[in-house]
DOSEDREN-913546 format. One line per 4 residues: their letters; for each residue x, y, z of C-alpha. Coordinates in steps of 0.02 Angstrom, whole numbers. Example, Ala and Ser with C-alpha at 12.3 -4.5 7.8 and 13.67 -1.06 7.14 Angstrom:
REM DOSEDREN-913546
AS	615 -225 390; 684 -53 357
REM end
This chain:
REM DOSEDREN-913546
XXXX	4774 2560 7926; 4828 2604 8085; 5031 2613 8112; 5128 2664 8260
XXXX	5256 2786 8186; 5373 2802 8316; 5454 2683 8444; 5597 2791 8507
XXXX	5574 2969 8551; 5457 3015 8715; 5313 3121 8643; 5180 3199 8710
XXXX	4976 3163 8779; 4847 3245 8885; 4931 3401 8939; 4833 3522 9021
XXXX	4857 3724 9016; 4871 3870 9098; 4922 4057 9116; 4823 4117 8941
XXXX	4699 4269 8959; 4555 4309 8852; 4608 4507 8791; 4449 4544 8698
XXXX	4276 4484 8658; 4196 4532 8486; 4001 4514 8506; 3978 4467 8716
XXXX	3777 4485 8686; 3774 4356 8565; 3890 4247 8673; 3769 4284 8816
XXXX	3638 4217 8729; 3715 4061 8662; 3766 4021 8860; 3962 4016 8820
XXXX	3968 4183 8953; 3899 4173 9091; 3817 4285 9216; 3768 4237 9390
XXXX	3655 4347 9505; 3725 4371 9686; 3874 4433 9757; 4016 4317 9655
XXXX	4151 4409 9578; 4164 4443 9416; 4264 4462 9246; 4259 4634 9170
XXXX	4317 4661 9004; 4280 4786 8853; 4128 4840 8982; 4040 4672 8986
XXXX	4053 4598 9163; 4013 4391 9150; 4074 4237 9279; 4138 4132 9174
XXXX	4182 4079 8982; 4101 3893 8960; 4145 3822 8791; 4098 3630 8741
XXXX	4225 3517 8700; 4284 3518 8525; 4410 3417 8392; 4551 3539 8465
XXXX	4516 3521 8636; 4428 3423 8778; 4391 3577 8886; 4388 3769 8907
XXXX	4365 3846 9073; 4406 4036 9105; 4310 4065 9263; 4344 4178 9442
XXXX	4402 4050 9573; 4429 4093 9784; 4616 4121 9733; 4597 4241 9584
XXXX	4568 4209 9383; 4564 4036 9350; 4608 3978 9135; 4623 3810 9110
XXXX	4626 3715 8919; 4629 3523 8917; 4741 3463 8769; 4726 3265 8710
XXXX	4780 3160 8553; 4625 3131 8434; 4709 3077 8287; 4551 3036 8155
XXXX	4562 2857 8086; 4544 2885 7889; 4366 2890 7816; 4406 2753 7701
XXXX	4436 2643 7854; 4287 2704 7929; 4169 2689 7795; 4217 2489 7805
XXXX	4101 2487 7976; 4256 2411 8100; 4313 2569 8197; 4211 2596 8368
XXXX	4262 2767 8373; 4325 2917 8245; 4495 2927 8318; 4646 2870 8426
XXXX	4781 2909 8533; 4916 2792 8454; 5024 2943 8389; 5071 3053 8521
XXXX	5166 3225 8513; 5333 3316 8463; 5322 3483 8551; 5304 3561 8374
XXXX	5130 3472 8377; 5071 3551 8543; 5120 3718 8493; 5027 3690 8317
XXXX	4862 3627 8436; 4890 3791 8523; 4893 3902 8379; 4761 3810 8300
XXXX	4664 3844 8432; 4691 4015 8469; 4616 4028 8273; 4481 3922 8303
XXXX	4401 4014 8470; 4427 4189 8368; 4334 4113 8198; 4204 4043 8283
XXXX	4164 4142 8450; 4263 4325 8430; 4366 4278 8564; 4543 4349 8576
XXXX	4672 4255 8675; 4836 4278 8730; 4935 4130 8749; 5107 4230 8760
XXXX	5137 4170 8946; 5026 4003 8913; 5093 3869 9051; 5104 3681 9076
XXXX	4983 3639 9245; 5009 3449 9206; 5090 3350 9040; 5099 3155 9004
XXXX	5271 3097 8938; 5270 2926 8846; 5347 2795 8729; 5242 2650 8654
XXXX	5330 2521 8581; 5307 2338 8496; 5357 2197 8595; 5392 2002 8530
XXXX	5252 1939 8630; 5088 1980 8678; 5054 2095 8830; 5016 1944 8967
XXXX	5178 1862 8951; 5261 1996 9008; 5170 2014 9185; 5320 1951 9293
XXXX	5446 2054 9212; 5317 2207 9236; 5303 2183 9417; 5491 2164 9446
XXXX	5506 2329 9344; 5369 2429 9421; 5449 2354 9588; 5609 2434 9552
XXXX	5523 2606 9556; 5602 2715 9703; 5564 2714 9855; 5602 2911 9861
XXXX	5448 2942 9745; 5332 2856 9867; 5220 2801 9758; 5073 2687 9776
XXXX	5011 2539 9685; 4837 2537 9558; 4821 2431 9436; 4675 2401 9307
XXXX	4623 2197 9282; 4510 2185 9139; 4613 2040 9050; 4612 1852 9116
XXXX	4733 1746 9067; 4811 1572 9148; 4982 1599 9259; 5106 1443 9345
XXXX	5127 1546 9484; 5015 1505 9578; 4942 1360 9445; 4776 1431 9412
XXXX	4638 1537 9321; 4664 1716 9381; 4660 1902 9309; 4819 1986 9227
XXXX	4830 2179 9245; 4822 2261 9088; 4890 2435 9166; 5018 2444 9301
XXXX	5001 2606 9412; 5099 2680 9515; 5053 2847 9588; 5098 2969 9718
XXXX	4955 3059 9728; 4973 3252 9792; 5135 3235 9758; 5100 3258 9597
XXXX	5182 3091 9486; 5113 2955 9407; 5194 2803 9314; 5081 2684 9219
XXXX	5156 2523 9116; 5025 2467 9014; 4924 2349 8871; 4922 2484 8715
XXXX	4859 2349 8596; 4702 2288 8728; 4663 2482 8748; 4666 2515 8552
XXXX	4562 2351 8513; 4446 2436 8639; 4420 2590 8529; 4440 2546 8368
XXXX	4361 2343 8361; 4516 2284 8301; 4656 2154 8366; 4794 2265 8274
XXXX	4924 2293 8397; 4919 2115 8495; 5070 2164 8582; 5102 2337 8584
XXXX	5149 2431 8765; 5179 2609 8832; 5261 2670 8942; 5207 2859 9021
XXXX	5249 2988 9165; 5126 3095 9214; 5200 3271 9299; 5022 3304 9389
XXXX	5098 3490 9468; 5166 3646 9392; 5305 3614 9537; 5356 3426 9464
XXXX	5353 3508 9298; 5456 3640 9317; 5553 3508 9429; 5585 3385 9269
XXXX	5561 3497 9111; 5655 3651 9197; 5516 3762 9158; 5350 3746 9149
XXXX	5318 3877 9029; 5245 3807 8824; 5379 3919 8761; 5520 3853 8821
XXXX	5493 3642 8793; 5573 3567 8682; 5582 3400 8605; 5771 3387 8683
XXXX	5700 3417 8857; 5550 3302 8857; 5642 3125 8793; 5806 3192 8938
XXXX	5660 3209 9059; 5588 3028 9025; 5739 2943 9004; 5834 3019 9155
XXXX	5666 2947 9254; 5691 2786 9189; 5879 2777 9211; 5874 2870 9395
XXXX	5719 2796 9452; 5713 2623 9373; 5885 2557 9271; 5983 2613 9419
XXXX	5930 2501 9548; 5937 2342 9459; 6095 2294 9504; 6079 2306 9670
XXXX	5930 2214 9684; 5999 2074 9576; 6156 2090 9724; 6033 2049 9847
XXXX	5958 1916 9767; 6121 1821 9743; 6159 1855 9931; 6012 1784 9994
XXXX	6008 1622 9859; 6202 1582 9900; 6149 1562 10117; 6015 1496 10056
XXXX	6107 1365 9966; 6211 1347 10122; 6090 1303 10254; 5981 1200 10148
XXXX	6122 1078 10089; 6179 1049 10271; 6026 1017 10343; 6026 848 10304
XXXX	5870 872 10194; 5874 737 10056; 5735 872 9956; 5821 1022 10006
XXXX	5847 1067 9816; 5657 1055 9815; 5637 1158 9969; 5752 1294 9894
XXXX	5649 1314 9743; 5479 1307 9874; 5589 1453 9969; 5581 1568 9817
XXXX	5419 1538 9777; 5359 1571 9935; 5452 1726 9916; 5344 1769 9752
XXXX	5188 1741 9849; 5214 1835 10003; 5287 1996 9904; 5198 1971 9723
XXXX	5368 2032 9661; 5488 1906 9573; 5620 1855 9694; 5705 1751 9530
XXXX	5652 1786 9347; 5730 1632 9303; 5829 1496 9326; 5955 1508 9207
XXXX	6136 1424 9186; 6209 1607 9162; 6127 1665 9345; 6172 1493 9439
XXXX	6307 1457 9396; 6430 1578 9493; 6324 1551 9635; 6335 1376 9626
XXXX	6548 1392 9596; 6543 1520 9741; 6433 1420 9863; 6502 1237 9822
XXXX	6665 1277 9788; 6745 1135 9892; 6620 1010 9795; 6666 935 9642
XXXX	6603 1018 9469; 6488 851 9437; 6387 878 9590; 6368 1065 9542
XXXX	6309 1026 9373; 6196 879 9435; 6131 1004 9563; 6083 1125 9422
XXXX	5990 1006 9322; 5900 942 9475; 5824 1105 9492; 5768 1114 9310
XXXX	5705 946 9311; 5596 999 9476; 5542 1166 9358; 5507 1070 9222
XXXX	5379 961 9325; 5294 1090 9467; 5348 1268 9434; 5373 1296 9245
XXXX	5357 1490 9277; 5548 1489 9313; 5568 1422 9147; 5473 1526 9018
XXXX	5595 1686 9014; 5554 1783 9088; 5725 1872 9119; 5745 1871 8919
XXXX	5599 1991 8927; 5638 2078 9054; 5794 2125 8962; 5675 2173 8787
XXXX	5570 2261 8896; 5747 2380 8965; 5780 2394 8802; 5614 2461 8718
XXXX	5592 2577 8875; 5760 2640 8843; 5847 2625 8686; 6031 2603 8669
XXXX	6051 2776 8573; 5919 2869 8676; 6018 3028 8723; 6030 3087 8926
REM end
């Protein structure tokens, strides 16, 4: 069966490569003929090596790799090898008929395990083409950094506290929203049928990041047939540039990454870019709920607890960010202390439960817990003993 092996450490997907050379090529007339070189008539540039002149190396995807190009671009020699997870799904398991596909991407990488693919692969191209290749300088062009972990409920109940998280994202990264909606599901925000997301985006195009908070279990049951991991989520930067690599890794060279350096780049992200700015947006909440408070209780509004809670959700609507996660005793009442602080404690605790009681009755969503989970969901992306 299936089994996630690892919910702490930041490991390793698609990474793509760069920077190798082919140094010799055993039997180039047999390679001719097979159409991995290739010649082109006319005037294009070309590769010459061991005197055989050819355009380009194509070789089709294989088990070690998704793709091979080796090819003369306008800018000089262009190598490029496309690395992704395929981890086989036992035969046992497939031999029972309930596996779409022959693999998975469940299990990511330690470093160890790209360098491995690399040698592997290097082994693989000289068994079964003659082709040489140096990988001593071998580069990272682009690398995704993730952790997937297990949550305590499915994937849909966790939409608001996704938002507000992918919300907190920083402005500095300008990045742009994209999500995927393939799942529907029933929300009280807005008290009606509508779709969920089950991958939250956020990408900054040629500046070369992408962040993506999304539905692990809804993408396995998707390959594999099966409902295994209900509520399983991951979380993954994608360094799209050599520049934001060497940026965040130090270095973009294979030789130098290490396991160290890729969970202090992801968790530095998530701290600097994410963690960090939750206090002050939970500052500016309280500001705004405490005048809000103020001018709704003088207005001589006999329903201006109603109207507050109308306010926020208003708020919701217009930003589709939570303004409040929840209304919770722990969050109201200092506010409430603070704001009514000449009234007695009765009518602080009767307004309170006037608020819950209105919840209760037109706008459960600040009731379901949202800020629980959003407090699971800080701890899974960052564990307490996850080393900066």
């Amino acid at each position: 069966m299936i089994r996630l092996r690892n919910q702490h450490d930041a490991l390793i997907d698609k990474t793509v490569l760069t920077g190798f050379t082919v140094t010799r090529i055993q039997n180039p007339v047999a390679l001719f003929e097979t159409g991995v070189l290739v010649k082109q008539s006319g005037p294009q540039k070309r590769i010459l090596l061991d005197n055989c002149a050819f355009n380009s190396i194509q070789i089709p995807k294989s088990k070690l790799f998704d793709r091979f190009v080796y090819t003369h671009s306008p800018h000089g020699l262009y190598a490029e090898l496309d690395l992704s997870i395929q981890e086989h799904i036992p035969a046992d398991e497939l031999s029972a008929g309930h596996y779409k596909q022959e693999y998975h991407n469940l299990n990511c990488w330690h470093v160890a395990d790209l360098k491995c693919r690399i040698v592997r692969i290097v082994g693989y191209l000289y068994g079964t083409y003659g082709i040489t290749l140096d990988v001593s300088t071998i580069r990272i062009r682009s690398i995704e950094i993730n952790r997937t972990f297990l949550m305590d409920f499915e994937f849909p109940l966790y939409e608001r506290p996704i938002v507000f998280t992918m919300s907190l994202l920083s402005p500095m990264l300008r990045l742009k929203e994209r999500n995927f909606f393939p799942v529907e599901h029933r929300s009280d925000v807005i008290g009606e049928q509508r779709r969920i997301p089950s991958t939250y985006i956020k990408d900054s195009g040629r500046r070369g990041i992408a962040v993506k908070l999304y539905d692990k279990g809804t993408q396995l049951k998707e390959i594999t047939g099966l409902d295994t991991f209900p509520q399983c989520m991951r979380f993954e930067l994608t360094l799209k540039a050599p520049k934001k690599v060497r940026d965040y890794l130090n270095s973009d060279l294979v030789s130098q990454l290490t396991d160290q350096r890729i969970n202090q780049c992801l968790n530095a992200f998530i701290t600097e870019h994410i963690l960090d700015h939750y206090p002050s947006r939970l500052r500016q909440r309280d500001i705004y709920i405490e005048k809000l408070f103020r001018s709704l209780s003088k207005s001589g509004d006999r329903y201006w607890r109603r109207s507050f809670l109308l306010d926020l959700i208003h708020q919701e609507n217009s930003s589709h960010v939570p303004f409040l996660l929840s209304l919770d005793s722990a969050t109201f009442r200092p506010i409430l202390a603070k704001t009514f602080s000449k009234r007695s404690r009765s009518f602080r605790h009767d307004t309170l439960d006037s608020l819950k009681t209105y919840c209760a009755n037109h706008c459960r969503v600040f009731l379901q817990g949202d800020d629980s989970r959003l407090r699971e969901l800080f701890e899974k992306l960052l564990p307490d003993d996850a080393a900066l």
